[in-house]
VOPAGU-2260 file (C-alpha; in pm, 1 decimal, decimal comma):
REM VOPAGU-2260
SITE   aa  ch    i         X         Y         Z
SITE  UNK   A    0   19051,9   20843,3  -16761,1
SITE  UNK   A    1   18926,4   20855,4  -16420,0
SITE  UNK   A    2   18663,3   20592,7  -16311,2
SITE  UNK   A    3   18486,1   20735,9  -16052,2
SITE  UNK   A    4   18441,1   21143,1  -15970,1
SITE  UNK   A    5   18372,8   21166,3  -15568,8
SITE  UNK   A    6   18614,4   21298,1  -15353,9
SITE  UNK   A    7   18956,3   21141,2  -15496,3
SITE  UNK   A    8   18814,8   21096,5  -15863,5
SITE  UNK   A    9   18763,2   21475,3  -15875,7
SITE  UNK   A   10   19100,4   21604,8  -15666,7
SITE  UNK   A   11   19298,9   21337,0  -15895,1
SITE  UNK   A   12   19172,1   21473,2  -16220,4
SITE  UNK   A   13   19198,1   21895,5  -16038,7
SITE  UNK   A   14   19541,1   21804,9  -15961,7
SITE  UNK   A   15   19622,5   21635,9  -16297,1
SITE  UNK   A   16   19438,6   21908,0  -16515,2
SITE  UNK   A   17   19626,6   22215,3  -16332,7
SITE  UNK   A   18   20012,3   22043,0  -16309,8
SITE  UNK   A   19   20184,9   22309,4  -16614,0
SITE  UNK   A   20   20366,4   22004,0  -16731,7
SITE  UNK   A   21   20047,2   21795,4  -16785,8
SITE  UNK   A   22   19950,9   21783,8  -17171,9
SITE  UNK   A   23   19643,0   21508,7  -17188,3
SITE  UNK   A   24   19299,3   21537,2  -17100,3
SITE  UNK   A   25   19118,2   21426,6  -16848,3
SITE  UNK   A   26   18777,0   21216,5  -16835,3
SITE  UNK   A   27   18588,0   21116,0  -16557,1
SITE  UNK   A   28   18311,9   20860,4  -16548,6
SITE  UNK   A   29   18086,6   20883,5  -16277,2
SITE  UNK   A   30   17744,1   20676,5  -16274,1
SITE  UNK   A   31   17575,6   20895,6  -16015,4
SITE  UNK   A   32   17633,5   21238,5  -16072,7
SITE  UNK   A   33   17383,1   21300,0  -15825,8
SITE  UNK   A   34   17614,7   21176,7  -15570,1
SITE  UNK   A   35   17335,2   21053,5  -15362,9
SITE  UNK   A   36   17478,6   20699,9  -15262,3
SITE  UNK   A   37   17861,1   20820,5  -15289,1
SITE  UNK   A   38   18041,6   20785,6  -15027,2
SITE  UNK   A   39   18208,4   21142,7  -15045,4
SITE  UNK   A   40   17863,1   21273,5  -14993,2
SITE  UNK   A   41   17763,0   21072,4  -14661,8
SITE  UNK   A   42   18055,6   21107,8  -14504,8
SITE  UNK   A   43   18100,3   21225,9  -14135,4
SITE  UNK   A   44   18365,9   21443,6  -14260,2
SITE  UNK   A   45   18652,5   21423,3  -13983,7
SITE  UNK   A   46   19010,2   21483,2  -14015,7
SITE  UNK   A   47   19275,0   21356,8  -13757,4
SITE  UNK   A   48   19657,1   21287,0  -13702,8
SITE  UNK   A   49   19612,6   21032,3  -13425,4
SITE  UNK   A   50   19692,5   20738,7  -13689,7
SITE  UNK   A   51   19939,8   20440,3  -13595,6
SITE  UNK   A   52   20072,1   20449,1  -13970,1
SITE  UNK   A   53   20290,6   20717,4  -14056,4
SITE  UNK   A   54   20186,9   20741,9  -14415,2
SITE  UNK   A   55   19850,1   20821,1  -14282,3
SITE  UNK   A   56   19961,4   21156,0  -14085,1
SITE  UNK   A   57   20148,4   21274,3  -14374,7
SITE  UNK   A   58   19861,6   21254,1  -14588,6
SITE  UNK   A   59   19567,5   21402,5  -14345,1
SITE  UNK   A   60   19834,3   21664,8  -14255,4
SITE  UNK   A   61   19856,5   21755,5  -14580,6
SITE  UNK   A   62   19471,7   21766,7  -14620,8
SITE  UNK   A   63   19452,1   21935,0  -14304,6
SITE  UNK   A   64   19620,2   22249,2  -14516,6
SITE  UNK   A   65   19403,1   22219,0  -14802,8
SITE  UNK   A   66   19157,1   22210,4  -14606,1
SITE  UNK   A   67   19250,9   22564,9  -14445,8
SITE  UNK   A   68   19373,9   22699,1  -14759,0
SITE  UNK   A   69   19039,5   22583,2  -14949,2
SITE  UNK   A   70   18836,5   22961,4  -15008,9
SITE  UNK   A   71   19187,4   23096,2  -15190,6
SITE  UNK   A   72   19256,5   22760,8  -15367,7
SITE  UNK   A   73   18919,5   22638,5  -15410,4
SITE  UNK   A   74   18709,9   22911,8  -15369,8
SITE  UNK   A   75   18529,1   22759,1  -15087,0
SITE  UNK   A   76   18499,4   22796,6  -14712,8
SITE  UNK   A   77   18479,7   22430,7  -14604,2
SITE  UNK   A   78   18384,0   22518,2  -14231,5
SITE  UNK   A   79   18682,4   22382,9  -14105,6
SITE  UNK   A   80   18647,2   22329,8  -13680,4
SITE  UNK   A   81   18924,6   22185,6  -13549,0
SITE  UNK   A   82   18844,3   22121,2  -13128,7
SITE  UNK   A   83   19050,4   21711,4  -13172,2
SITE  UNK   A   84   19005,5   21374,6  -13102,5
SITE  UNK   A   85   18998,7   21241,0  -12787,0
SITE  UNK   A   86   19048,6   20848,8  -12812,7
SITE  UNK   A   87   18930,0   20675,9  -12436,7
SITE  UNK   A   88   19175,6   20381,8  -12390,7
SITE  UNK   A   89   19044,8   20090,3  -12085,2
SITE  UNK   A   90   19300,4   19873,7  -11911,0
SITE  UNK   A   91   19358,8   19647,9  -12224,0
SITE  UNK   A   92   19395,2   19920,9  -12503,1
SITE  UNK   A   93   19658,0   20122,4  -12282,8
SITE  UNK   A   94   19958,9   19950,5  -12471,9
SITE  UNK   A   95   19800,0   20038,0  -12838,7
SITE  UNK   A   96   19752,5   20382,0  -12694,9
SITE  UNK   A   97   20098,0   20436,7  -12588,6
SITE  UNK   A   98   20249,7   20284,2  -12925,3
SITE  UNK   A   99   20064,1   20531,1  -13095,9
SITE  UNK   A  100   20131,4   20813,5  -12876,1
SITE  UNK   A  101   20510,1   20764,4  -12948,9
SITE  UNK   A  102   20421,5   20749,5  -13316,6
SITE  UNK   A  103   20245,7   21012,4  -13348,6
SITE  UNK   A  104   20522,7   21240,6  -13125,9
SITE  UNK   A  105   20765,2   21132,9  -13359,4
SITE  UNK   A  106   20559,0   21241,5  -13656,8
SITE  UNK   A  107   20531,6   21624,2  -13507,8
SITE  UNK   A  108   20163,6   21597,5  -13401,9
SITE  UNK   A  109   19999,2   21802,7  -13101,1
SITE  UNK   A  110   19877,8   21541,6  -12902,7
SITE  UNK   A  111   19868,2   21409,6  -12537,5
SITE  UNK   A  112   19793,6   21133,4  -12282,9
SITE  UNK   A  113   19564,9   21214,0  -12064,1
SITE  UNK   A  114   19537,8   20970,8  -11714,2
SITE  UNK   A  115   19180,5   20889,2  -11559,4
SITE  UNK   A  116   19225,4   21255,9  -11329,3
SITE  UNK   A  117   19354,7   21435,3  -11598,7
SITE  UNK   A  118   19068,9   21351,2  -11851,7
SITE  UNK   A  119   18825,6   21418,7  -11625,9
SITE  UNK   A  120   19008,2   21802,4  -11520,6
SITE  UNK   A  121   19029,6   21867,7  -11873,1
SITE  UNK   A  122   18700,6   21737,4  -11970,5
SITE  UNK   A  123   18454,5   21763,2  -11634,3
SITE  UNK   A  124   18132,2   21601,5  -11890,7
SITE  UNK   A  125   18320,2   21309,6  -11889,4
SITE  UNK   A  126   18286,0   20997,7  -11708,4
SITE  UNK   A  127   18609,3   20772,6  -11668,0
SITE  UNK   A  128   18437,4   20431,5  -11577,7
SITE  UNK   A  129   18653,6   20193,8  -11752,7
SITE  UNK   A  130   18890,5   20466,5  -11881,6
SITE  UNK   A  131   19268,6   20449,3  -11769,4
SITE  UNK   A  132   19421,2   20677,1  -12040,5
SITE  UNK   A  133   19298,8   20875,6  -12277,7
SITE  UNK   A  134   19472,3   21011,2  -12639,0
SITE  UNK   A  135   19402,8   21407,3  -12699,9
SITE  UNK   A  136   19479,8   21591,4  -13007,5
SITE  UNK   A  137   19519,1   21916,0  -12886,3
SITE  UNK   A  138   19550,2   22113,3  -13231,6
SITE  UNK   A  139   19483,0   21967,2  -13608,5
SITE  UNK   A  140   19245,8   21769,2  -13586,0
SITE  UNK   A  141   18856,3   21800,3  -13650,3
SITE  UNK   A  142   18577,3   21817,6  -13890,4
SITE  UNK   A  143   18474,2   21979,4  -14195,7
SITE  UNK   A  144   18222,5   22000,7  -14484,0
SITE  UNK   A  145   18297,9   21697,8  -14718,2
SITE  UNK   A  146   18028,9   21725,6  -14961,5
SITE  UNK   A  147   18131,4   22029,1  -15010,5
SITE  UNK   A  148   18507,5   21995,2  -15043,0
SITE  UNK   A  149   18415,2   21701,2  -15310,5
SITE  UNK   A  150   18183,5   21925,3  -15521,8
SITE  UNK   A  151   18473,7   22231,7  -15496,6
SITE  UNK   A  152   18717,4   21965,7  -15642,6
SITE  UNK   A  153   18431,8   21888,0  -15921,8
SITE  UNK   A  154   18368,4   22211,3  -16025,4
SITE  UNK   A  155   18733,9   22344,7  -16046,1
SITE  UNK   A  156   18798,7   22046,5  -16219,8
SITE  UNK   A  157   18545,7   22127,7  -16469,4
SITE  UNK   A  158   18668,3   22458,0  -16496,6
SITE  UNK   A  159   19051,6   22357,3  -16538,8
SITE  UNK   A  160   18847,8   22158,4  -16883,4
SITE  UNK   A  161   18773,1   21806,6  -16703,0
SITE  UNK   A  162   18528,7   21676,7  -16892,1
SITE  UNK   A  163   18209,5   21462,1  -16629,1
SITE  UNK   A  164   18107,7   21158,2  -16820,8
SITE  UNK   A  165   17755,9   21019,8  -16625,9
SITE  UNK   A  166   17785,6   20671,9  -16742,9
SITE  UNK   A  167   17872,5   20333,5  -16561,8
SITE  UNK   A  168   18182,7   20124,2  -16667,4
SITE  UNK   A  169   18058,1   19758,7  -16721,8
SITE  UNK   A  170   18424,4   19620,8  -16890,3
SITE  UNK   A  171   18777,2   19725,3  -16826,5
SITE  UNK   A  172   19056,0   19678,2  -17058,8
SITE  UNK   A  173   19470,6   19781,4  -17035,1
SITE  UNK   A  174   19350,7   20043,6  -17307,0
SITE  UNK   A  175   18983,9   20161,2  -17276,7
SITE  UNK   A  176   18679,6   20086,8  -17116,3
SITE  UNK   A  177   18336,4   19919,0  -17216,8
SITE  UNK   A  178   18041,0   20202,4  -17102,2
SITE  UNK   A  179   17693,3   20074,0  -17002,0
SITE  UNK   A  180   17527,2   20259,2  -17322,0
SITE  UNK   A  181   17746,8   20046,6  -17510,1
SITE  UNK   A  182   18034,0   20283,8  -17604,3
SITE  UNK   A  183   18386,8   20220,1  -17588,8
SITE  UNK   A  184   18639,0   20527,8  -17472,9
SITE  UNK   A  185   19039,1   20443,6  -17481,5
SITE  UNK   A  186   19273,1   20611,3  -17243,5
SITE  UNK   A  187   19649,0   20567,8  -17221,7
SITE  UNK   A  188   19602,8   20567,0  -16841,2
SITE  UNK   A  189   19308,9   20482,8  -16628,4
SITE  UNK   A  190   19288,2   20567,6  -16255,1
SITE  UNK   A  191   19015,3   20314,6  -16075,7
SITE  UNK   A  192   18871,3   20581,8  -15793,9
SITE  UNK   A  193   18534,8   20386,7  -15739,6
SITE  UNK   A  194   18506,7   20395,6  -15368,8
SITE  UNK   A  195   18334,5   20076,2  -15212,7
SITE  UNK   A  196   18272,5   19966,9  -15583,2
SITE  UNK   A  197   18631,6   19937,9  -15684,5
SITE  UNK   A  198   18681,0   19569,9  -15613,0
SITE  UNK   A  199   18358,8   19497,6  -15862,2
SITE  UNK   A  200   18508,0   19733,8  -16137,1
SITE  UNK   A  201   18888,3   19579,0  -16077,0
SITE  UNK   A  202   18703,5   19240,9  -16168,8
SITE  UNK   A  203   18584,1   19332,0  -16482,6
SITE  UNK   A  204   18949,5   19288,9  -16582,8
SITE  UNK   A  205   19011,7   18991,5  -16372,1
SITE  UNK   A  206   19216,8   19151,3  -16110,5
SITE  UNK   A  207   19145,6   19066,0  -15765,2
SITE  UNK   A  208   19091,2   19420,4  -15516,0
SITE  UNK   A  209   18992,5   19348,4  -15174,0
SITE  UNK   A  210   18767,4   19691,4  -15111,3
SITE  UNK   A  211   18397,3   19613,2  -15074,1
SITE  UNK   A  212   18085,8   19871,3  -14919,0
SITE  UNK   A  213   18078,1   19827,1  -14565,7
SITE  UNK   A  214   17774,8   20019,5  -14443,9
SITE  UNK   A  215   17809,7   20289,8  -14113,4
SITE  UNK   A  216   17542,3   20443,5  -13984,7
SITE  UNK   A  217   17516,7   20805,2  -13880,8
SITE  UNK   A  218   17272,7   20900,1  -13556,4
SITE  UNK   A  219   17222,5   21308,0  -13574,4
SITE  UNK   A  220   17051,8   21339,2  -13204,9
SITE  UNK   A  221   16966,3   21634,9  -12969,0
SITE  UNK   A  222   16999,3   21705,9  -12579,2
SITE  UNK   A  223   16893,6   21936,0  -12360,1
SITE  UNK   A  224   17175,5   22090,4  -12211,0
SITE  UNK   A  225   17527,6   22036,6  -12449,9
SITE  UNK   A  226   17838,2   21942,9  -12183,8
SITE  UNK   A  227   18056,3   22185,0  -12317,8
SITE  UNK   A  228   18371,8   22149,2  -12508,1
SITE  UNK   A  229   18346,9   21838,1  -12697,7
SITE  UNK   A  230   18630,6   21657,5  -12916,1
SITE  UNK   A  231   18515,0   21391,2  -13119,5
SITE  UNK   A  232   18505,2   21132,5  -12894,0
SITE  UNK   A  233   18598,7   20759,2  -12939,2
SITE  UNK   A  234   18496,5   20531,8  -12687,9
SITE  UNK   A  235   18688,1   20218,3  -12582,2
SITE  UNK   A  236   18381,8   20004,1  -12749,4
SITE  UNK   A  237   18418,1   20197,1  -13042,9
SITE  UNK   A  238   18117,7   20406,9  -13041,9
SITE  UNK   A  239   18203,6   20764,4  -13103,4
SITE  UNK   A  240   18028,2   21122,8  -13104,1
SITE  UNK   A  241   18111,8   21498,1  -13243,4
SITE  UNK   A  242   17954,0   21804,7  -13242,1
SITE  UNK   A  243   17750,2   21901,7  -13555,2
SITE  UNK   A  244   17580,1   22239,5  -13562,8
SITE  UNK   A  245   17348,5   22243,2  -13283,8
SITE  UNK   A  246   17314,1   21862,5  -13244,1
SITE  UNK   A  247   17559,1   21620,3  -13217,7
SITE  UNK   A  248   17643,0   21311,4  -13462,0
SITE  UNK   A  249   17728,4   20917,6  -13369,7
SITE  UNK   A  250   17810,3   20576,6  -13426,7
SITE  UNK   A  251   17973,2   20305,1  -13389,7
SITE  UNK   A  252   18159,4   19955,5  -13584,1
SITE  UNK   A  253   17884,4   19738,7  -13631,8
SITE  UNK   A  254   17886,7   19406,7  -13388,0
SITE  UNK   A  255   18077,0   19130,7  -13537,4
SITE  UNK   A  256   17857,9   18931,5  -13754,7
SITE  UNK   A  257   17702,8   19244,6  -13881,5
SITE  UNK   A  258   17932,1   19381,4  -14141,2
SITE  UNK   A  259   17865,9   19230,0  -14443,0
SITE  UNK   A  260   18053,7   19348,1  -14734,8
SITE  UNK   A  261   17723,3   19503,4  -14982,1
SITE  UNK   A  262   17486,6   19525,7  -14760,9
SITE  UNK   A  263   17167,0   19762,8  -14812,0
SITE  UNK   A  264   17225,2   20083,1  -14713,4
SITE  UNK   A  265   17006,6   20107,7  -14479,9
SITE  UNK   A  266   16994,1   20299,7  -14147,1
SITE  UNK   A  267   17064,5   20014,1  -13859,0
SITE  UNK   A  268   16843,0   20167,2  -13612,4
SITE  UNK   A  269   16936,4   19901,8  -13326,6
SITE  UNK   A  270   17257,1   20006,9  -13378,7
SITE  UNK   A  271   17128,9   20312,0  -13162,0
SITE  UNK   A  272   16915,3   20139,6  -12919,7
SITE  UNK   A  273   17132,3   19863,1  -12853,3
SITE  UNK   A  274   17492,9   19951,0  -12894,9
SITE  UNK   A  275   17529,2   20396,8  -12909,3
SITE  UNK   A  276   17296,0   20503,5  -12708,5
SITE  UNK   A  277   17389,1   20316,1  -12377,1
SITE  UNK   A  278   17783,5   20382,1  -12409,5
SITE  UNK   A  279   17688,4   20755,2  -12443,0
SITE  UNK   A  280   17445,1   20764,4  -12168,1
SITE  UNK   A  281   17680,1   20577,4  -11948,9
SITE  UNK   A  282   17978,6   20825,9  -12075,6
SITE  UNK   A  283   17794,5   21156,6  -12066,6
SITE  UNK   A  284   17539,2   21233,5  -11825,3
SITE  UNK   A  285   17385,2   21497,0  -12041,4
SITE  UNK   A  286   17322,4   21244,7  -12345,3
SITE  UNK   A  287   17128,7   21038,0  -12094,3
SITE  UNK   A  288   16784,3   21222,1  -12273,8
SITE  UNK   A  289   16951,4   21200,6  -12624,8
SITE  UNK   A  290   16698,4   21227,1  -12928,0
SITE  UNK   A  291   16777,6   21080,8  -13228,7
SITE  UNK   A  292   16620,2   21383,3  -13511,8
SITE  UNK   A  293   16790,3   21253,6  -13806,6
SITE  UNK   A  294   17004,8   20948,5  -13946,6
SITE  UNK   A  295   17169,1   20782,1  -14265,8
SITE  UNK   A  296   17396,6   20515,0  -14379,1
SITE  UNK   A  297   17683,1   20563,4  -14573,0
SITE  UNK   A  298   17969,1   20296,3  -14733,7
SITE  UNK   A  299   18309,3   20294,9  -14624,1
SITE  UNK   A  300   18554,3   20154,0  -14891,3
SITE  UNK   A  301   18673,5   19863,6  -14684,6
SITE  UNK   A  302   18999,2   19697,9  -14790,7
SITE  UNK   A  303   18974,2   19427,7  -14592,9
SITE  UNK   A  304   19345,9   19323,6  -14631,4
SITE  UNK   A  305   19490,0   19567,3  -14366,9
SITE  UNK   A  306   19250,7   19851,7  -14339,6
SITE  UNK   A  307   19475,5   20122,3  -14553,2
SITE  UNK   A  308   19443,4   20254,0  -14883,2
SITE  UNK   A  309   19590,7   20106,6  -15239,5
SITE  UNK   A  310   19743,6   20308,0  -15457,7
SITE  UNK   A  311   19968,4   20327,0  -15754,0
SITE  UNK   A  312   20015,9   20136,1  -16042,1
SITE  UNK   A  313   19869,8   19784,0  -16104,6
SITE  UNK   A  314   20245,5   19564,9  -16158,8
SITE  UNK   A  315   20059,9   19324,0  -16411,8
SITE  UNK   A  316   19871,4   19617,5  -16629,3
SITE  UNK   A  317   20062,9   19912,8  -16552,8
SITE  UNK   A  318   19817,2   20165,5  -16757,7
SITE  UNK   A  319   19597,8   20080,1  -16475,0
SITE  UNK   A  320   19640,7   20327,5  -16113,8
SITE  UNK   A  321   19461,0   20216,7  -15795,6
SITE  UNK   A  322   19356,7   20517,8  -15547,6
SITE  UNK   A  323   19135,4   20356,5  -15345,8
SITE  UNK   A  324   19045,5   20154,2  -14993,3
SITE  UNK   A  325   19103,2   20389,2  -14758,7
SITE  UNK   A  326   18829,1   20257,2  -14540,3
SITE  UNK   A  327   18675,8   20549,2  -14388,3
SITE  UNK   A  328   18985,6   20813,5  -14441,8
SITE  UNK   A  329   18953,4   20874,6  -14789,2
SITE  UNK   A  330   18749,5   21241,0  -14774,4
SITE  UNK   A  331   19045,4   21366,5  -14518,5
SITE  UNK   A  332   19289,6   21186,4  -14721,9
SITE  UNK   A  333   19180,2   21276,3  -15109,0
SITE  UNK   A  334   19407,8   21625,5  -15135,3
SITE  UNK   A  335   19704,9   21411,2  -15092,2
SITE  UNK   A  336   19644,2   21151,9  -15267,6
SITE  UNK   A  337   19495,4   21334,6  -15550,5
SITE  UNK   A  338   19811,6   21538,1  -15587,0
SITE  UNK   A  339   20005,9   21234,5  -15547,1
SITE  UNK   A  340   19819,9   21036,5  -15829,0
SITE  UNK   A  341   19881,0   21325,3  -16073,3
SITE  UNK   A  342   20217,9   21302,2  -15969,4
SITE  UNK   A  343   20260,9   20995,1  -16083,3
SITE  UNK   A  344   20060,1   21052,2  -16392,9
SITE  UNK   A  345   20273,6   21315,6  -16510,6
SITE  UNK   A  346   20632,0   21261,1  -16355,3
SITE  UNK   A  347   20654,2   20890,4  -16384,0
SITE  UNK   A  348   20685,2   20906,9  -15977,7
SITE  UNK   A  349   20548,1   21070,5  -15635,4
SITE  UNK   A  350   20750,3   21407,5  -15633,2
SITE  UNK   A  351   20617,4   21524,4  -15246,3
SITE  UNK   A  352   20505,5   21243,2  -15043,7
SITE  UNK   A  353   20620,1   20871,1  -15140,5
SITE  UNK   A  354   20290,7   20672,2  -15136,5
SITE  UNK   A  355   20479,0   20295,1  -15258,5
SITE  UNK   A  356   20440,8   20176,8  -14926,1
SITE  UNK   A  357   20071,3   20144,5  -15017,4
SITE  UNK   A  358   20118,3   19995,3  -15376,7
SITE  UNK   A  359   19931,1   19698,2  -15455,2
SITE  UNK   A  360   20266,0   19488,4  -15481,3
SITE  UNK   A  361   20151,0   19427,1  -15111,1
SITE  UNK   A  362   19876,8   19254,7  -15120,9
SITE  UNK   A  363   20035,0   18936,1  -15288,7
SITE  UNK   A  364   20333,3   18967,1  -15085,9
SITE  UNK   A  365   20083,6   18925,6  -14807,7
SITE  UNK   A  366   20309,6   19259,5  -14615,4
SITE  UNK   A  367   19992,0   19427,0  -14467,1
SITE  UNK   A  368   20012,6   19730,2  -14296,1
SITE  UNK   A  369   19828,5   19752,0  -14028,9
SITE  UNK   A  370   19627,5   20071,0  -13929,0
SITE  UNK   A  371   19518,9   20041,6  -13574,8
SITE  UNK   A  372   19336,5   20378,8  -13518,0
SITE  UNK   A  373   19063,7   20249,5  -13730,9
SITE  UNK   A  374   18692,5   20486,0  -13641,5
């Protein structure tokens, strides 16, 4: 039984229902099946290998080929673009860029740092105030169409004979779970894939998850005349921008104090007045007459322990699989970790990419691990 059938519900139960040596079935419980507050669904839909955690390129490199494979193995064209990330770096992030950069080169990823000149050769739109170095991923990285990589999981799912369950799970048991219409459904294994919501459902059974809803907003704005060549861009204040169609997308971390765990979601417009639009009119001239045409809010599932996701099996009810936290990389990350969940299901262990390093064994160790390219 899978709780939860966005993104890594749905590639989770694909993955289980199509392994040859898997002999269950699958359920999936989602309470929305209109999607239309799930995270998968408002995502900004970005995939990267600039990550300081090593775990975290394997698995977006992973998705990354999914992602290019996904019209022969899903039977979808996902609208894969893949012009990088460039991450701006001032005086007192140089150090953190640096560390990463020799991560990241160590891992096999395309990437490059870029001086004050150099940025501004390669990228003329660009102003440097406050930039000494600059992180470019020069192949592998981009965006893509989540919504529609989550629904291509769902239906092939479906097809492989998943069967979509649109109820709510309101108790939580070693063996089963309690259903809001009042109707009890026993599994030998449950997978908890509830996105911001997993923390509540992980309580129903007393267990203490630290992922909550933290609420991002999305600014879809217009200019006159686009600067050319754009990466998604991350500015030093965290603020970024991409390309999207003929517009362009942003945002940025709210300001501390404003990032309440649950809060409405709710566009932030003085997010853009106050805290987007000025970095990007100070960082690209032509965003100066940026119009905002569209906007919405999404949830990230926050695990507010160390920013990384939490999966594998629960050490004090071991029926019980975590695949969830990922706080903002869990639409670039759900191929990999779907695969890797089935894995487990089925094998008794990961087979292709060893994911204990985020078990859940961590948080009461207190051994965080720290992801420091967090967007």
């Amino acid at each position: 039984m899978i709780i939860g059938g966005g993104v890594m519900g749905s590639s989770t139960a694909w993955h289980l229902a199509t392994d040859p040596n898997f002999d269950g079935k699958v359920v999936v419980i989602e309470r929305d099946p209109t999607y239309a507050r799930a995270s998968s669904a408002l995502s900004a839909s970005s995939i990267r290998q600039q990550f300081s955690t090593p775990l975290n390129i394997h698995l977006s490199r992973h998705g990354l080929s999914v992602l290019r494979r996904a019209p022969k193995l899903l039977g979808v064209d996902l609208g894969l673009k893949e012009p990088g990330y460039l991450f701006l770096g001032s005086p007192a992030g140089e150090a953190v860029l640096r560390a990463n950069h020799a991560i990241q080169k160590g891992e096999g990823c395309a990437v490059e740092l870029l001086d004050a000149e150099a940025l501004q050769r390669r990228f003329p739109w660009i102003a440097t105030d406050g930039v000494t170095l600059a992180s470019h991923g020069v192949a592998n990285e981009g965006w893509f169409d989540g919504p529609a990589l989550m629904q291509a999981f769902r239906r092939k799912a479906r097809e492989a004979g998943v069967i979509y369950v649109a109820d709510e799970v309101v108790g939580l048991a070693a063996d089963s779970v309690v259903l809001r219409d009042g109707g009890r459904l026993a599994a030998r294994t449950i997978v908890l894939a509830a996105g911001p919501w997993s923390g509540a459902v992980a309580a129903l059974a007393g267990i203490a998850l630290p992922v909550e809803p933290r609420r991002r907003s999305v600014f879809v704005f217009d200019v006159r005349e686009p600067p050319g060549l754009t990466p998604l861009t991350i500015d030093p204040s965290g603020t970024w921008f991409r390309p999207e169609g003929r517009f362009y997308i942003g945002g940025t971390t709210p300001a501390e104090g404003n990032d309440p765990g649950g809060a409405p979601l709710e566009v932030q417009h003085q997010e853009w007045d106050e805290m987007v639009w000025p970095v990007l009119a100070g960082r690209v001239e032509a965003f100066e007459a940026a119009k905002v045409v569209n906007s919405w809010a999404g949830y990230y599932e926050y695990n507010t322990f160390d920013q990384n996701g939490i999966v594998g099996r629960h050490p004090g009810m071991e029926s019980l699989i975590f695949a969830t936290g990922f706080s903002g990389h869990g639409i670039q990350q759900s191929p990999a970790v779907g695969r890797a969940v089935a894995e487990l299901i089925v094998h008794g262990s990961y087979r292709t990419l060893d994911l204990t390093s985020f078990g859940y064994e961590r948080l009461s160790a207190g051994r965080p691990i720290r992801e420091l390219n967090v967007v």
